[in-house]
N, C-alpha and C positions, 0 to 999 in steps of 0.2 A: 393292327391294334391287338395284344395279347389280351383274351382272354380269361381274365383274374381281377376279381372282385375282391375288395375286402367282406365278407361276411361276417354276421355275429357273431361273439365267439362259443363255441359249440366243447362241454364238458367231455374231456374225453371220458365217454361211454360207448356202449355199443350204439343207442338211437338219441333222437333230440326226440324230447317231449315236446307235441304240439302246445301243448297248454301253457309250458314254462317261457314267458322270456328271460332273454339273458343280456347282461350289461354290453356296453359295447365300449369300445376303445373312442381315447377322447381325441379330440380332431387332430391332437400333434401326433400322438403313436398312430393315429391310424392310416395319416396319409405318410407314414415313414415304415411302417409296415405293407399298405399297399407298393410304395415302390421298390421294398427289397423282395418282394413276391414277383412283381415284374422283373425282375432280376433274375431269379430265380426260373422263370418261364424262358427268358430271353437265353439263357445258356446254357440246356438241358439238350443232350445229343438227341440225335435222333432213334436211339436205340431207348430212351428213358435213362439215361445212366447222367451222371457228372463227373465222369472219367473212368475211365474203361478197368483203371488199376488199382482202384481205394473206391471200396464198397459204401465207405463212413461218410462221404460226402454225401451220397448217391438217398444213404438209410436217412440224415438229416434232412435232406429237402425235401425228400417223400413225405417225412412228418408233416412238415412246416406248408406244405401244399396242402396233406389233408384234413390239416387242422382247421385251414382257410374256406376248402370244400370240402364232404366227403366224399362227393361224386368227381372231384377234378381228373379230368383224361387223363394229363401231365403225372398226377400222382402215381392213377391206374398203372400208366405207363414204366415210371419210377420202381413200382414194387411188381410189379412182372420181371423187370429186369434182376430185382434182388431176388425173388424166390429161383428163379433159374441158375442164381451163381451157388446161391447155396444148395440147391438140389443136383448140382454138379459135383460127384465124387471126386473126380478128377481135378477140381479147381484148383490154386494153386496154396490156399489158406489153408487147406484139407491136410492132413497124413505128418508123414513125422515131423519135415520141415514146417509146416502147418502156423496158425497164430489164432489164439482163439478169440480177439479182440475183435476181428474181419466181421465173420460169419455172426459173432455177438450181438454186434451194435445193429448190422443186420436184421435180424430174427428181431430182436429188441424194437426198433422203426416198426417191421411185419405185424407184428402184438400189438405193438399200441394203436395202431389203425382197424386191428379189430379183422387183419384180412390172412389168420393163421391158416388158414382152409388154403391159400395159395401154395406151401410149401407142407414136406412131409416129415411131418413134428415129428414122430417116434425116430426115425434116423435121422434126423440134424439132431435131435436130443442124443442121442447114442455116441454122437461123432462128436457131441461138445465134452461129453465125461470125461473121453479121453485124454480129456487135457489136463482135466484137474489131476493135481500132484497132491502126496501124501500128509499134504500140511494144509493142508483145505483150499489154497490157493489155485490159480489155471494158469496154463501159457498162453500169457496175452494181455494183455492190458484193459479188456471192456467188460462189460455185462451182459448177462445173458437171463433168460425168461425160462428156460426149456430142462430147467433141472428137479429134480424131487429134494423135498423139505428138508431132509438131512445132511446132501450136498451142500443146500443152499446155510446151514446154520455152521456145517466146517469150513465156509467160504468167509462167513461174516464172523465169525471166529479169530479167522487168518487176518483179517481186515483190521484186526484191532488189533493186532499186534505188530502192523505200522504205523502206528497215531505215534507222534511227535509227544512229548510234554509239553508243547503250544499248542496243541490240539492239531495241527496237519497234521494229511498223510502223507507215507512216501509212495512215488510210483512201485517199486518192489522191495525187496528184503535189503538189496543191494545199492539202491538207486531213488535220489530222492525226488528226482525229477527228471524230465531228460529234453531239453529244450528243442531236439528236433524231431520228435514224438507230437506228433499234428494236436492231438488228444489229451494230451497231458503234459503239454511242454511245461509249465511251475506247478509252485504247490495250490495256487488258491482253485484254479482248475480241478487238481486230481481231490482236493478235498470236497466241491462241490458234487463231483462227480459218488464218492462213496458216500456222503449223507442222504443224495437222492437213492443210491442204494439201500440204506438203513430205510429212508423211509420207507422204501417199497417192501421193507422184509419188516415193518410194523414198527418200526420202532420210531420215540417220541420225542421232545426236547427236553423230557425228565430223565433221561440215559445220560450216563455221565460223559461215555465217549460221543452222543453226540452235542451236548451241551459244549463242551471243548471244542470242538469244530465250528461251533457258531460265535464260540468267542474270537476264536481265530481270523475267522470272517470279518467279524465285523471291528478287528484290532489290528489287521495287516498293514506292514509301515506303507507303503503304499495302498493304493483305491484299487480296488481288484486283482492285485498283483502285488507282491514284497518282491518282484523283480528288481533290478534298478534301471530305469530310464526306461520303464514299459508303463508311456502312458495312453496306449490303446490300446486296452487290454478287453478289446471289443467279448472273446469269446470264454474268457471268464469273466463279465460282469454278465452275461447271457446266462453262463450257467448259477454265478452268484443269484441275481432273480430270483432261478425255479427253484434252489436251496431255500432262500430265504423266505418265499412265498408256501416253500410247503410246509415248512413249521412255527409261519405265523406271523415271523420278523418282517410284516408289510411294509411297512418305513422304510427298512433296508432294502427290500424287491423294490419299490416305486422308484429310489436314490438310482437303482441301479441299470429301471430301464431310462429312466433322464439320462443318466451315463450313455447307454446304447445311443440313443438316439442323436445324440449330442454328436458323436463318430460317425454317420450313417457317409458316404461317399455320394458325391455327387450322380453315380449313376444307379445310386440307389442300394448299391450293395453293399457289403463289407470287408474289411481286413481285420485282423488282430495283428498286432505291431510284432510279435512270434514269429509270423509266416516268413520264408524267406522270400517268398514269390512277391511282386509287387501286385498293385491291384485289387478289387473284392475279390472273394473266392465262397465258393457253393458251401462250404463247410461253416466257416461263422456267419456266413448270408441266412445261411439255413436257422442256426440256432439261435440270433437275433430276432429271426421272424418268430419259432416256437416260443419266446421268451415273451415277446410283443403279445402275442396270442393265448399265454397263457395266465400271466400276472395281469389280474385286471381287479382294478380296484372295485370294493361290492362283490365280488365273487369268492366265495370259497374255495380252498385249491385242491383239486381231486387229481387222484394220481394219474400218472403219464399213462400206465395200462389198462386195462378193462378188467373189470373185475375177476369175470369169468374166467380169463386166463392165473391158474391154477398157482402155477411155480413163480416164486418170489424172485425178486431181480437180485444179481450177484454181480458187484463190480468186480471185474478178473483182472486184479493185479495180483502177481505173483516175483515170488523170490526166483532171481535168476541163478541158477546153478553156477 
Protein backbone atom coordinates (compact mmCIF):
# COMPACT_ATOMS: atom_id res chain seq x y z
CA UNK A 1 0.00 0.00 0.00
CA UNK A 2 1.70 3.34 -1.04
CA UNK A 3 2.12 5.61 1.37
CA UNK A 4 0.09 8.97 0.29
CA UNK A 5 -2.62 10.67 1.84
CA UNK A 6 -4.65 13.31 0.74
CA UNK A 7 -3.94 16.03 3.21
CA UNK A 8 -5.47 19.49 3.76
CA UNK A 9 -4.51 21.82 1.37
CA UNK A 10 -1.47 23.68 2.72
CA UNK A 11 -0.79 27.69 1.21
CA UNK A 12 2.13 27.52 -0.40
CA UNK A 13 4.33 29.36 2.36
CA UNK A 14 7.20 28.63 4.19
CA UNK A 15 4.98 26.98 7.60
CA UNK A 16 1.08 26.11 8.14
CA UNK A 17 -0.12 28.06 10.86
CA UNK A 18 -1.32 25.75 13.64
CA UNK A 19 -4.16 28.10 14.47
CA UNK A 20 -5.54 28.51 10.72
CA UNK A 21 -7.58 25.82 9.17
CA UNK A 22 -7.84 25.30 5.68
CA UNK A 23 -10.74 24.18 3.29
CA UNK A 24 -10.36 20.87 1.85
CA UNK A 25 -11.25 19.36 -1.37
CA UNK A 26 -14.69 18.19 -2.01
CA UNK A 27 -15.05 14.31 -2.09
CA UNK A 28 -15.01 14.14 -5.98
CA UNK A 29 -11.49 16.13 -6.50
CA UNK A 30 -10.31 14.61 -3.57
CA UNK A 31 -10.65 11.03 -4.13
CA UNK A 32 -9.30 11.97 -8.02
CA UNK A 33 -6.64 13.67 -6.65
CA UNK A 34 -5.71 11.08 -4.09
CA UNK A 35 -5.44 8.51 -6.97
CA UNK A 36 -3.27 10.65 -9.38
CA UNK A 37 -0.85 11.06 -6.33
CA UNK A 38 -0.91 7.31 -6.08
CA UNK A 39 0.15 7.36 -9.51
CA UNK A 40 2.60 9.48 -9.02
CA UNK A 41 4.15 7.22 -6.05
CA UNK A 42 3.68 4.21 -8.02
CA UNK A 43 6.11 5.39 -10.96
CA UNK A 44 8.88 7.33 -9.49
CA UNK A 45 12.37 5.54 -10.03
CA UNK A 46 14.30 4.62 -7.53
CA UNK A 47 16.74 7.39 -7.81
CA UNK A 48 13.67 10.10 -7.11
CA UNK A 49 13.56 10.97 -10.68
CA UNK A 50 10.64 10.41 -13.44
CA UNK A 51 13.00 9.87 -16.25
CA UNK A 52 16.40 10.10 -16.16
CA UNK A 53 16.42 12.73 -19.38
CA UNK A 54 13.56 15.48 -18.85
CA UNK A 55 14.13 17.36 -15.41
CA UNK A 56 10.28 18.98 -15.99
CA UNK A 57 8.61 15.91 -15.13
CA UNK A 58 10.81 15.14 -12.34
CA UNK A 59 10.35 19.36 -11.03
CA UNK A 60 6.24 18.68 -11.46
CA UNK A 61 5.66 15.74 -9.33
CA UNK A 62 8.01 17.06 -6.78
CA UNK A 63 5.62 19.93 -6.38
CA UNK A 64 2.56 18.11 -6.68
CA UNK A 65 3.99 15.52 -3.81
CA UNK A 66 4.83 18.54 -1.63
CA UNK A 67 1.99 20.14 -1.91
CA UNK A 68 0.20 17.00 -0.62
CA UNK A 69 2.92 16.60 2.17
CA UNK A 70 5.63 18.77 3.06
CA UNK A 71 7.53 16.13 4.71
CA UNK A 72 6.83 13.43 1.76
CA UNK A 73 10.04 11.04 1.45
CA UNK A 74 8.99 10.53 -2.33
CA UNK A 75 9.18 14.49 -2.63
CA UNK A 76 12.47 14.66 -0.36
CA UNK A 77 13.72 12.12 -2.74
CA UNK A 78 12.43 13.95 -5.99
CA UNK A 79 14.34 17.29 -5.27
CA UNK A 80 17.66 15.80 -4.04
CA UNK A 81 17.61 14.22 -7.43
CA UNK A 82 16.88 17.76 -9.13
CA UNK A 83 19.24 19.97 -6.98
CA UNK A 84 22.10 17.45 -8.01
CA UNK A 85 21.34 17.87 -11.81
CA UNK A 86 21.41 21.32 -11.49
CA UNK A 87 24.56 21.63 -9.33
CA UNK A 88 26.14 19.50 -11.97
CA UNK A 89 28.20 21.83 -14.29
CA UNK A 90 28.73 19.29 -16.63
CA UNK A 91 25.05 18.29 -17.11
CA UNK A 92 24.03 18.33 -20.41
CA UNK A 93 21.21 21.52 -20.27
CA UNK A 94 24.50 23.43 -19.09
CA UNK A 95 27.17 25.41 -21.58
CA UNK A 96 26.60 26.40 -25.13
CA UNK A 97 24.46 23.59 -26.42
CA UNK A 98 22.77 24.21 -23.13
CA UNK A 99 18.48 25.17 -22.78
CA UNK A 100 17.47 27.29 -20.16
CA UNK A 101 13.93 25.76 -19.81
CA UNK A 102 15.71 22.45 -18.12
CA UNK A 103 17.36 23.82 -15.25
CA UNK A 104 14.35 26.65 -14.94
CA UNK A 105 11.39 24.80 -14.33
CA UNK A 106 13.72 22.99 -12.07
CA UNK A 107 14.95 25.65 -9.68
CA UNK A 108 11.39 27.04 -10.14
CA UNK A 109 9.72 23.37 -8.35
CA UNK A 110 13.10 23.81 -5.70
CA UNK A 111 11.64 27.53 -4.77
CA UNK A 112 8.31 26.93 -4.47
CA UNK A 113 8.88 24.03 -2.01
CA UNK A 114 10.77 26.43 0.11
CA UNK A 115 13.89 23.89 -0.25
CA UNK A 116 16.49 26.54 -2.10
CA UNK A 117 19.11 25.68 0.67
CA UNK A 118 19.36 22.26 -1.42
CA UNK A 119 21.11 23.68 -4.41
CA UNK A 120 23.74 26.74 -4.85
CA UNK A 121 21.75 29.76 -5.89
CA UNK A 122 24.48 32.32 -6.61
CA UNK A 123 26.05 29.79 -9.56
CA UNK A 124 22.78 28.34 -11.01
CA UNK A 125 21.84 32.18 -10.93
CA UNK A 126 25.01 33.03 -12.74
CA UNK A 127 24.66 30.07 -15.29
CA UNK A 128 20.89 30.94 -15.87
CA UNK A 129 22.08 34.82 -17.17
CA UNK A 130 23.88 33.49 -19.60
CA UNK A 131 21.31 32.60 -21.53
CA UNK A 132 19.47 35.59 -21.54
CA UNK A 133 19.89 37.26 -24.97
CA UNK A 134 20.05 41.05 -25.68
CA UNK A 135 16.28 41.42 -26.23
CA UNK A 136 15.44 40.44 -22.62
CA UNK A 137 14.38 37.04 -23.78
CA UNK A 138 16.43 33.44 -22.61
CA UNK A 139 17.31 30.17 -24.60
CA UNK A 140 14.56 28.10 -23.48
CA UNK A 141 11.41 28.00 -23.18
CA UNK A 142 10.56 28.04 -18.97
CA UNK A 143 10.86 30.17 -16.13
CA UNK A 144 13.04 30.86 -13.77
CA UNK A 145 13.16 32.33 -9.88
CA UNK A 146 16.99 33.11 -9.63
CA UNK A 147 17.43 36.34 -11.58
CA UNK A 148 17.67 40.25 -10.35
CA UNK A 149 14.80 42.78 -10.90
CA UNK A 150 16.13 44.21 -13.97
CA UNK A 151 16.55 41.01 -15.81
CA UNK A 152 13.36 40.02 -14.70
CA UNK A 153 11.51 43.55 -16.17
CA UNK A 154 13.78 43.02 -19.74
CA UNK A 155 12.17 39.54 -19.63
CA UNK A 156 8.57 40.66 -19.09
CA UNK A 157 9.32 43.40 -21.49
CA UNK A 158 10.35 40.71 -24.20
CA UNK A 159 7.09 38.73 -23.11
CA UNK A 160 4.73 41.39 -24.43
CA UNK A 161 6.00 41.59 -27.53
CA UNK A 162 4.62 38.13 -28.38
CA UNK A 163 1.08 38.68 -27.39
CA UNK A 164 -1.12 38.08 -30.36
CA UNK A 165 -3.91 40.73 -30.90
CA UNK A 166 -6.18 37.90 -29.41
CA UNK A 167 -4.39 38.23 -26.53
CA UNK A 168 -2.10 34.76 -26.87
CA UNK A 169 1.28 34.19 -26.79
CA UNK A 170 3.74 32.82 -29.18
CA UNK A 171 6.18 30.29 -27.94
CA UNK A 172 9.09 32.55 -29.45
CA UNK A 173 9.68 35.39 -31.93
CA UNK A 174 9.53 32.85 -34.55
CA UNK A 175 7.17 30.17 -33.54
CA UNK A 176 3.74 30.21 -32.39
CA UNK A 177 3.62 27.05 -30.84
CA UNK A 178 5.36 23.87 -31.33
CA UNK A 179 3.24 20.83 -30.88
CA UNK A 180 6.21 18.54 -29.94
CA UNK A 181 7.43 20.83 -27.19
CA UNK A 182 5.98 18.66 -24.05
CA UNK A 183 5.51 22.26 -22.30
CA UNK A 184 4.12 24.41 -24.79
CA UNK A 185 2.83 22.29 -27.43
CA UNK A 186 -0.54 25.12 -28.40
CA UNK A 187 -1.26 28.52 -27.48
CA UNK A 188 -3.64 28.13 -24.61
CA UNK A 189 -0.78 26.41 -22.70
CA UNK A 190 2.04 28.74 -23.39
CA UNK A 191 -0.43 31.70 -22.48
CA UNK A 192 -1.41 30.24 -19.27
CA UNK A 193 2.07 29.73 -18.75
CA UNK A 194 3.21 33.66 -19.14
CA UNK A 195 0.13 35.08 -17.13
CA UNK A 196 1.24 32.94 -14.13
CA UNK A 197 4.49 34.62 -14.92
CA UNK A 198 3.00 38.19 -14.91
CA UNK A 199 1.44 37.31 -11.90
CA UNK A 200 4.52 36.34 -10.09
CA UNK A 201 6.26 39.65 -11.34
CA UNK A 202 3.02 41.65 -9.61
CA UNK A 203 1.11 42.32 -12.20
CA UNK A 204 -2.98 42.40 -12.16
CA UNK A 205 -6.17 41.83 -14.20
CA UNK A 206 -6.11 45.71 -14.71
CA UNK A 207 -2.83 45.45 -17.19
CA UNK A 208 -3.93 45.49 -20.53
CA UNK A 209 -1.75 42.61 -21.72
CA UNK A 210 -2.92 40.80 -19.14
CA UNK A 211 -6.56 41.53 -19.44
CA UNK A 212 -6.22 40.07 -23.22
CA UNK A 213 -4.84 36.86 -22.18
CA UNK A 214 -7.80 36.17 -20.10
CA UNK A 215 -10.06 37.06 -22.80
CA UNK A 216 -8.35 34.75 -24.83
CA UNK A 217 -8.94 32.10 -22.22
CA UNK A 218 -11.85 32.32 -21.72
CA UNK A 219 -13.00 32.95 -25.74
CA UNK A 220 -10.78 29.95 -27.17
CA UNK A 221 -12.79 28.12 -30.14
CA UNK A 222 -12.21 25.27 -28.39
CA UNK A 223 -12.45 24.29 -24.20
CA UNK A 224 -8.72 24.62 -23.29
CA UNK A 225 -7.41 24.33 -26.49
CA UNK A 226 -8.14 26.30 -30.20
CA UNK A 227 -6.44 23.10 -31.27
CA UNK A 228 -8.59 20.97 -33.63
CA UNK A 229 -9.66 17.69 -32.38
CA UNK A 230 -7.74 18.25 -28.92
CA UNK A 231 -10.41 17.31 -26.72
CA UNK A 232 -8.14 16.12 -23.74
CA UNK A 233 -6.56 18.94 -23.31
CA UNK A 234 -5.84 17.41 -19.73
CA UNK A 235 -2.61 19.66 -19.23
CA UNK A 236 -3.77 23.00 -20.21
CA UNK A 237 -7.12 22.95 -18.47
CA UNK A 238 -4.41 22.27 -15.41
CA UNK A 239 -2.64 25.03 -16.22
CA UNK A 240 -5.92 27.21 -17.28
CA UNK A 241 -7.08 26.53 -13.41
CA UNK A 242 -3.97 28.24 -11.73
CA UNK A 243 -4.23 31.13 -14.54
CA UNK A 244 -7.66 31.57 -13.88
CA UNK A 245 -7.65 31.18 -9.98
CA UNK A 246 -4.84 33.60 -9.69
CA UNK A 247 -6.66 36.39 -10.98
CA UNK A 248 -9.94 35.81 -9.60
CA UNK A 249 -11.83 34.12 -12.65
CA UNK A 250 -13.19 31.31 -10.06
CA UNK A 251 -15.95 30.04 -12.19
CA UNK A 252 -13.44 29.62 -14.84
CA UNK A 253 -10.74 27.65 -12.41
CA UNK A 254 -13.74 25.28 -10.93
CA UNK A 255 -15.26 24.80 -14.99
CA UNK A 256 -11.77 23.62 -15.50
CA UNK A 257 -10.90 21.34 -12.71
CA UNK A 258 -14.61 19.53 -13.48
CA UNK A 259 -12.71 19.31 -16.87
CA UNK A 260 -9.59 17.62 -15.15
CA UNK A 261 -11.33 15.42 -13.41
CA UNK A 262 -13.69 14.39 -15.93
CA UNK A 263 -10.26 12.96 -18.07
CA UNK A 264 -8.74 11.37 -15.01
CA UNK A 265 -7.58 7.55 -16.39
CA UNK A 266 -8.63 4.76 -14.96
CA UNK A 267 -5.35 4.03 -13.23
CA UNK A 268 -5.62 7.22 -11.87
CA UNK A 269 -3.30 9.17 -13.83
CA UNK A 270 -3.22 11.34 -16.74
CA UNK A 271 -2.55 12.02 -20.47
CA UNK A 272 -3.03 15.16 -22.47
CA UNK A 273 -4.27 14.22 -25.96
CA UNK A 274 -0.57 16.23 -27.13
CA UNK A 275 1.52 13.50 -25.90
CA UNK A 276 2.72 11.21 -28.54
CA UNK A 277 3.36 8.48 -25.82
CA UNK A 278 0.21 6.45 -25.06
CA UNK A 279 -0.89 6.19 -21.36
CA UNK A 280 -0.70 8.74 -18.17
CA UNK A 281 2.59 10.31 -17.85
CA UNK A 282 4.37 12.09 -14.58
CA UNK A 283 4.22 15.46 -16.37
CA UNK A 284 0.36 16.20 -16.67
CA UNK A 285 -0.16 13.50 -13.67
CA UNK A 286 1.76 15.99 -11.91
CA UNK A 287 0.15 19.15 -12.74
CA UNK A 288 -3.37 17.84 -12.57
CA UNK A 289 -2.62 16.94 -9.04
CA UNK A 290 -1.01 20.76 -8.30
CA UNK A 291 -4.12 22.09 -10.02
CA UNK A 292 -6.46 19.83 -7.80
CA UNK A 293 -4.39 21.11 -4.78
CA UNK A 294 -4.35 24.44 -5.52
CA UNK A 295 -7.78 25.78 -6.82
CA UNK A 296 -9.98 25.19 -3.92
CA UNK A 297 -13.12 26.86 -3.64
CA UNK A 298 -13.16 29.23 -0.13
CA UNK A 299 -9.45 29.85 -0.48
CA UNK A 300 -7.69 32.59 -1.59
CA UNK A 301 -5.00 32.07 -4.23
CA UNK A 302 -1.47 32.78 -3.16
CA UNK A 303 1.28 32.40 -5.34
CA UNK A 304 3.17 29.19 -6.29
CA UNK A 305 6.48 30.62 -4.56
CA UNK A 306 7.24 31.89 -1.00
CA UNK A 307 7.55 35.04 -0.51
CA UNK A 308 10.84 35.15 0.69
CA UNK A 309 12.29 34.03 -2.40
CA UNK A 310 13.52 37.38 -3.70
CA UNK A 311 13.68 37.28 -7.69
CA UNK A 312 10.41 37.37 -9.72
CA UNK A 313 9.48 34.54 -12.05
CA UNK A 314 10.32 35.01 -15.83
CA UNK A 315 8.75 32.66 -18.36
CA UNK A 316 11.91 32.06 -20.84
CA UNK A 317 10.47 32.17 -24.06
CA UNK A 318 12.83 33.53 -26.50
CA UNK A 319 13.27 34.46 -30.14
CA UNK A 320 15.00 31.85 -32.08
CA UNK A 321 17.93 33.15 -34.10
Amino acid sequence: MMGISVSPIVPTVLARDPRTSYPVLSPTASSGLGSALQWLARNQSSDGSYGEFFPPNTAAAAYALWLNDTHSARAVSAYAWLAAQLDNSSNWFWGSYGEFDIPGVSLYSIASSSNLQLVQVPSVASSFLEFQQANGGFLGFWPSRAINASSEQSAVNYLFTLQNSDGSFNLTGTMAYDPIYSQGPEPVSITTLVLLALRDASYTNTNTHVAKALSFLTTAPSKYSPMANDNNAVYSASLSALAFYAFGRTAYAYDAIAFILSHQNSDGGFRDSTRSSPGSNALDTAWASIALQQVVPGRGFSSFLPEVVIFGIIAGVVALA
